[in-house]
N, C-alpha and C positions, 0 to 999 in steps of 0.2 A: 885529166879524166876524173879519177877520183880523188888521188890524192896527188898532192905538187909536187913536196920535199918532206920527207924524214929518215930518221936515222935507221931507225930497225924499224919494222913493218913489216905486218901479216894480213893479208885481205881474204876473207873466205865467202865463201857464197856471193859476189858482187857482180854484178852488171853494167858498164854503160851503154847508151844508146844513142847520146848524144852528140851532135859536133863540137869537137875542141878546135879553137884557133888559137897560135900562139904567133905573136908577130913577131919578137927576136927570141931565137932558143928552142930548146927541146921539148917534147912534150909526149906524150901517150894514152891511148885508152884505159888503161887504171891506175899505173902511175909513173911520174916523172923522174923525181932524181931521189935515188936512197941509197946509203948505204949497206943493207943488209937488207933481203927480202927473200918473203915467201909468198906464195898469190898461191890458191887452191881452190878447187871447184868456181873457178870465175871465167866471166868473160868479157867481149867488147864489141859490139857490133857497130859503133860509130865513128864516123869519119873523122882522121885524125890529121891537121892542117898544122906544118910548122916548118921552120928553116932549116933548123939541125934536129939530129938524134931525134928522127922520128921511129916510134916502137909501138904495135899492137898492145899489147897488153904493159910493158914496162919502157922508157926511155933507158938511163941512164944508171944502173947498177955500178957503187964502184965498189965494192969488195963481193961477198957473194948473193946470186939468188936460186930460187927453190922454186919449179915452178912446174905443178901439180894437176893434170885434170884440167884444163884450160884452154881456151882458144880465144881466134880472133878473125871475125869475117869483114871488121872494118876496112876503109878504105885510107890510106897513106897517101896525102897529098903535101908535097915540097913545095912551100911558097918563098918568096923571092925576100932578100933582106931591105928593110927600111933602111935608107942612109940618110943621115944630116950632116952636110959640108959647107959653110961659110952662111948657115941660114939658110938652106936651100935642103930640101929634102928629094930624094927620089928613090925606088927601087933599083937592085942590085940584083944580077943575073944569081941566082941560086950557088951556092957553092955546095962540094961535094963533101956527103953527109953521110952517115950512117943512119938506113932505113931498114927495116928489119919488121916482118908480119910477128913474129915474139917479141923481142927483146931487141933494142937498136943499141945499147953499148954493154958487155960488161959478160958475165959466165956466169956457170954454174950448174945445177942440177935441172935436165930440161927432160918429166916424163909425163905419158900421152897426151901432151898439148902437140894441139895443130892451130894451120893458119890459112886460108885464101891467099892472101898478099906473099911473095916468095919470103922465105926467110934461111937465111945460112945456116940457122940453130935448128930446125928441123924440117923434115920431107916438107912440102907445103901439099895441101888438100883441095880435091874439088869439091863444086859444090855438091854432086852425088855422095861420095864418102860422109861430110857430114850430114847426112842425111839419113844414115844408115846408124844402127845401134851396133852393127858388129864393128866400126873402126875407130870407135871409145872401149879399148879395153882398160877393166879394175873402175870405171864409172859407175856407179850405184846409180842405178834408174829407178829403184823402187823408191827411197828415201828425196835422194838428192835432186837428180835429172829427171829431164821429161821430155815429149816431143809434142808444141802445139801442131795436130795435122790438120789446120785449118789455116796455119801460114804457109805463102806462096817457096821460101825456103824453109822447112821445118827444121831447123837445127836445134840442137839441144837448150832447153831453158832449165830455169832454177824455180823449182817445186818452192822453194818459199818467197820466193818473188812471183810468183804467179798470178795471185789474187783467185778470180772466181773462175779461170782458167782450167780445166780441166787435161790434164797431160795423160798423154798414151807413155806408157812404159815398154815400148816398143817401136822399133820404128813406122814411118809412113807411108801406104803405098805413095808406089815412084809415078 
């Protein structure tokens, strides 16, 4: 996503959108493998493709993370492992992995993030809820957040990622 590998790491305000593929290993919409982390007011709305330890917002945490105001409406998709055997390569039946709409390895401190995709680390959300300003509590909509209501999902964006977007600070009729 955004970031591959580090050691400590804080991401705030940050967005992807994009599709990640990763053809052996882990991978996630913001980030991959770190050991200490915090992510705040961020999100991930793109599709995230990979063999193992696939994670909405973080893959692979190994000591603690912190994870703040955030979501993830991406989509989790398990692709199969590349193999090379005497010269000869082929694909390999997926093995069983840790996927997770948060966080696919690791703990820590998980408040008002939500996900689409199910996740063991917290309730998972439909798309009505995010949709709604009341099921982001302690969100700052006036500074932070916003809801473009001229997207077909209006979920919450980031007021300075916006550009010449105009955001309701409120939610969107339904």
């Amino acid at each position: 996503g955004l970031i591959g590998q580090a050691t400590r790491l804080s991401v705030e305000q940050s967005q992807n959108a994009g599709v990640i593929t990763v053809r052996d290993g882990g991978t996630a919409g913001l980030v991959g493998r770190v050991n200490f982390l915090s992510v705040k007011n961020s999100y991930n709305s793109g599709q995230v493709v990979a063999n193992a330890n696939l994670g909405g917002l973080a893959s692979r945490v190994i000591n603690a993370a912190q994870l703040e105001n955030s979501y993830n409406i991406g989509v989790l998709s398990q692709s199969p492992q590349w193999s090379v055997s005497q010269g000869i390569g082929r694909w390999l039946t997926p093995a069983v992995t840790d996927i997770d709409g948060i966080m696919a390895f690791g703990s820590g401190s998980i408040s008002s993030s939500y996900t689409i995709p199910s996740s063991s680390k917290v309730l998972p959300s439909t798309v009505m809820q995010l949709r709604m300003k009341a099921t982001f509590v302690g969100w700052d909509f006036v500074s932070i957040w916003g809801f473009d209501c001229t997207e077909a999902i209006a979920t919450p964006k980031l007021r300075a990622l916006s550009g010449n977007t105009s955001l309701s600070s409120n939610s969107c009729p339904i």
